[in-house]
N, C-alpha and C positions, 0 to 999 in steps of 0.2 A: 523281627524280634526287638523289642525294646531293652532297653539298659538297664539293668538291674538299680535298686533303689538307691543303692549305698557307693555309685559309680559317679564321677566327678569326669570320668574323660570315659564316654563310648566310642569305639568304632567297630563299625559291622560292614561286613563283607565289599570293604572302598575295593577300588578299582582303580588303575590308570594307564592309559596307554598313550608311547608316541608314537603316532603314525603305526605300526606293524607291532611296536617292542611294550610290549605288557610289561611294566614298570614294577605296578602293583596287582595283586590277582588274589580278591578275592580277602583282603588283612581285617581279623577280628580282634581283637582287645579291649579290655578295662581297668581302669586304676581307680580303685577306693579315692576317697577322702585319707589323707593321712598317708597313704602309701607311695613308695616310689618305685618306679614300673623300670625297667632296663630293655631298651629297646640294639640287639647286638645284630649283627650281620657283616660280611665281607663287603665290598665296595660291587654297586652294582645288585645290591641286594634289594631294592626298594626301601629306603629308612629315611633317605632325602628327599623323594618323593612321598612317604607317608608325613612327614613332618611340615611340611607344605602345604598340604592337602589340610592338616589339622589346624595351622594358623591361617589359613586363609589366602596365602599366597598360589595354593593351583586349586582349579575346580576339579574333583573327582572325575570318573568317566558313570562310575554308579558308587552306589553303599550310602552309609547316613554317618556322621560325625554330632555327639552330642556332647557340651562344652558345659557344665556347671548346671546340667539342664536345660540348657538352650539348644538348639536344633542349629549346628553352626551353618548349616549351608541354606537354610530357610532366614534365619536373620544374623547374620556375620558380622556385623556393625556391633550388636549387642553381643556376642559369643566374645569379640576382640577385648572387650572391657574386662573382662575374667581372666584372660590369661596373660602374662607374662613370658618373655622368651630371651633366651641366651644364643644364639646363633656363631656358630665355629669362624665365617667370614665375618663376622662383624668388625664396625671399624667407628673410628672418629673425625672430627675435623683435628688437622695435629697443634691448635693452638687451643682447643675448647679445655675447658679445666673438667674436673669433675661436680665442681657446685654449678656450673652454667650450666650440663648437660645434664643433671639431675632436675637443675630446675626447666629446663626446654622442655623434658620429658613429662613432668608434672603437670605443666600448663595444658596436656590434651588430655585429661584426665580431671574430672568433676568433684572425686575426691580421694586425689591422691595423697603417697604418704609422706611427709614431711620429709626435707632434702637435707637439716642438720642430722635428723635420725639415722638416715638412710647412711648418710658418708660415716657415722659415728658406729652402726650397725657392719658395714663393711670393713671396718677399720683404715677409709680414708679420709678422717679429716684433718691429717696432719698434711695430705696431699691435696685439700679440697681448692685450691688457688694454684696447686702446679699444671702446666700443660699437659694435654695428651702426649706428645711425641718425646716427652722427659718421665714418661712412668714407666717405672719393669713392665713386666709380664704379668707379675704376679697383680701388679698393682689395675694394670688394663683389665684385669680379667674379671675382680673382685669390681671393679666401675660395672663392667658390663653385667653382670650378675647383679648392682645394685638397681640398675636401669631397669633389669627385669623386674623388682621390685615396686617402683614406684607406684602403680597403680593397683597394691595390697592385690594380686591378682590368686582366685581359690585356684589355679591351675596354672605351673612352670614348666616350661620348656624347655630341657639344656641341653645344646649338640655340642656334646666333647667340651665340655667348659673347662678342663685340666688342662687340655693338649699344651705340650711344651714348656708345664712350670717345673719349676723345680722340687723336691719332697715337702719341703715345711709348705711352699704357698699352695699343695695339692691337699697337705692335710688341713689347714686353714679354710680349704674352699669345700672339704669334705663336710666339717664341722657347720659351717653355714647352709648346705645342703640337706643335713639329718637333722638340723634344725627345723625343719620344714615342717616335720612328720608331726611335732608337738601338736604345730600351727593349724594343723588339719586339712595342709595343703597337699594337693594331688602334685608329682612331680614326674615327668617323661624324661628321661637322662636316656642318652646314647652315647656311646662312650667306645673306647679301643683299646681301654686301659680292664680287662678281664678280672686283676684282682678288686681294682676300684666296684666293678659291678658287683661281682661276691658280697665285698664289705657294704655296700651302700644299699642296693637292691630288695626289695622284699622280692618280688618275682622278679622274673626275667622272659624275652621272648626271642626267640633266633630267628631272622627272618631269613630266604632264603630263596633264589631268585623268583624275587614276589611276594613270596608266600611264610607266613607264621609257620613253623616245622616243627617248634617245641616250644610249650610256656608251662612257667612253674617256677617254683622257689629254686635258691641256686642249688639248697642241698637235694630238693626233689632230681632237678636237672643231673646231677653227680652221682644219685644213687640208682640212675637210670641207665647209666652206662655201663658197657660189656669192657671196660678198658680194666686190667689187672691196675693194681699196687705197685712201688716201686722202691726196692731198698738200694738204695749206693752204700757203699761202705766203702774204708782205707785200712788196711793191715800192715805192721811193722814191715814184715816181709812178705810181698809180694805171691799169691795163688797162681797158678796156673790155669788157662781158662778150663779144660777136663776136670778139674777139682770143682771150680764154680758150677759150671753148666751138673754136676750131680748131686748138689745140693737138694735135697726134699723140696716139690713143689715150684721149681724154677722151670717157669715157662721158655724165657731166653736171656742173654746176658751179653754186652759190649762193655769194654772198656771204656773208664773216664778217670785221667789224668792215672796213677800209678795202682787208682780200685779199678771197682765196678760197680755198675748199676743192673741190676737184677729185675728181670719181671716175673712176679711170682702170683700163683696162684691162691697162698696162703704166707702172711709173714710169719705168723709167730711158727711155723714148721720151719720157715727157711733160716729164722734168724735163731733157731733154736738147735739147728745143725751146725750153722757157721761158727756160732761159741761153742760146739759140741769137736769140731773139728779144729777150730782155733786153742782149746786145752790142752786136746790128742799132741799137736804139733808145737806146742808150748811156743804159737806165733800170739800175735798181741791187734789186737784191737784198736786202733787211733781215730778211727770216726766212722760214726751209723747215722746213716738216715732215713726215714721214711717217707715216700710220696705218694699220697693216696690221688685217684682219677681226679682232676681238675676240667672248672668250667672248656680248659682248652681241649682237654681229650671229648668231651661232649660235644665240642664243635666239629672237631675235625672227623669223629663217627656220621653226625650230622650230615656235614656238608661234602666228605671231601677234601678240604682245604685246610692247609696251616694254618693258627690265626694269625702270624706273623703277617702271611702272605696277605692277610685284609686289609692290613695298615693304609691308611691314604698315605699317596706322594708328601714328601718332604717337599715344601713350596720352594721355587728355586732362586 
């Protein structure tokens, strides 16, 4: 099957095995021009292996990978000029500043994009003359996302470009990443951070050992799930769990902190008895919440698995 017209990044039915262990089996995707695609799964899921496979770094075992329209595993040399990538290990020499390795990165590119731009675009040129092994996090991260840059590339790569910033430098790296879409640039984010994908994501795909198991927009993916609603509330004085548990429509209920948290079949029944029974008993109301199914309960229907439990290791 070929790639639809309006697709920037094909792949059809890749493949990869080590030795016995099917990596990959059989993974389909596309990401527009302009769109950014979320590529999610547990560890072990095939994602390192499909991202690999798409810059070039592993040969498939079968399937076709198409790059900007280029056939990347027919000419890879030319597929490598379009894309751009953020890589999770990536690293530096710990003396390079960011204007040497903007400008290193430049020179294997015919017409790459200017290195005052690019630090001024990142917002490092206040740090464009300091070392590598003297930048935050925030600051290494925003370098290596501009390196992805330099070669004006119609298709980005980013594994986990967030991991381990702090809030301001994740919303910072956010805002340069939805920048993209303007640009008409296709973006592949993988990522562990589930609300980041929500917010960033036009679709999303759950892969799953190997295998694509669900693709769609976040809300498609949320409205597809059998998971109930969820109200927590706090009351002056204290329910007893037989009053909760007969609430209209409460499927089940545990305790959290001096409330509870409710899984209900329908809220406005349940939360229209809890004020109806909170009157009767002239107790008081001090906090409502409501939690509707999230990308995390789609996973864990999916696969099985926490998504806590997918987190990679903390490096030691």
């Amino acid at each position: 099957m070929s790639p639809s017209p309006s697709a920037c990044i094909s792949v059809r039915e890749l493949t990869k095995c080590y030795n016995l262990v099917e990596a990959v089996r059989g993974v389909s995707f596309e990401v527009a021009a302009g769109e950014i695609f979320g590529l999610l799964g547990p560890n072990g899921a095939g994602k390192t292996t499909t991202l690999e496979c798409l810059l070039g770094l592993r040969q498939p075992d079968s399937g076709s990978i198409t790059l900007g329209g280029v056939d990347a595993l027919a000419h890879p040399t030319q597929a490598r000029q379009l894309v751009g990538a953020q890589l999770q290990s990536a690293s530096l020499q710990d003396k390079i500043t960011p204007r040497q390795a903007c400008r290193l990165f430049a020179a294997f590119y015919p017409e790459a994009a200017k290195v005052d731009e690019l630090l001024e675009q990142f917002s490092l040129s206040t740090k464009a003359d300091t070392p590598f092994d003297s930048l935050s996090g925030g600051q290494r991260q925003r370098l290596f996302l501009a390196l992805a840059f330099v070669n004006r590339p119609r298709v980005l790569v980013l594994d986990e470009p967030t991991a381990g910033l702090d809030p301001q430098s994740r919303r910072e790296l956010h805002q340069l990443i939805t920048g993209q879409k303007s640009a008409g640039q296709s973006v592949l984010l993988c990522t562990h951070y589930l609300e980041e994908a929500q917010l960033l994501c036009d679709r999303i795909g759950i892969l799953h050992e190997g295998r694509i198991i669900a693709l769609g927009t976040p809300a498609e993916l949320i409205a597809r799930s059998r998971s109930h609603p969820r109200v927590s509330f706090l009351t002056a004085r204290p329910l007893d769990a037989a009053v909760v548990l007969s609430l209209p429509a409460v499927v089940s209920q545990q305790p959290q902190g001096k409330g509870w948290m409710l899984t209900t079949r329908e809220v406005n029944r349940t939360i229209s008895g809890l004020v109806q029974l909170l009157d009767a008993s002239g107790n008081e109301m001090i906090d409502l919440q409501i939690h509707r199914p999230s990308l995390e309960d789609v996973f864990l229907e999916l696969t099985g698995k926490v998504w806590s439990d997918s987190k990679p290791e903390a490096p030691p």
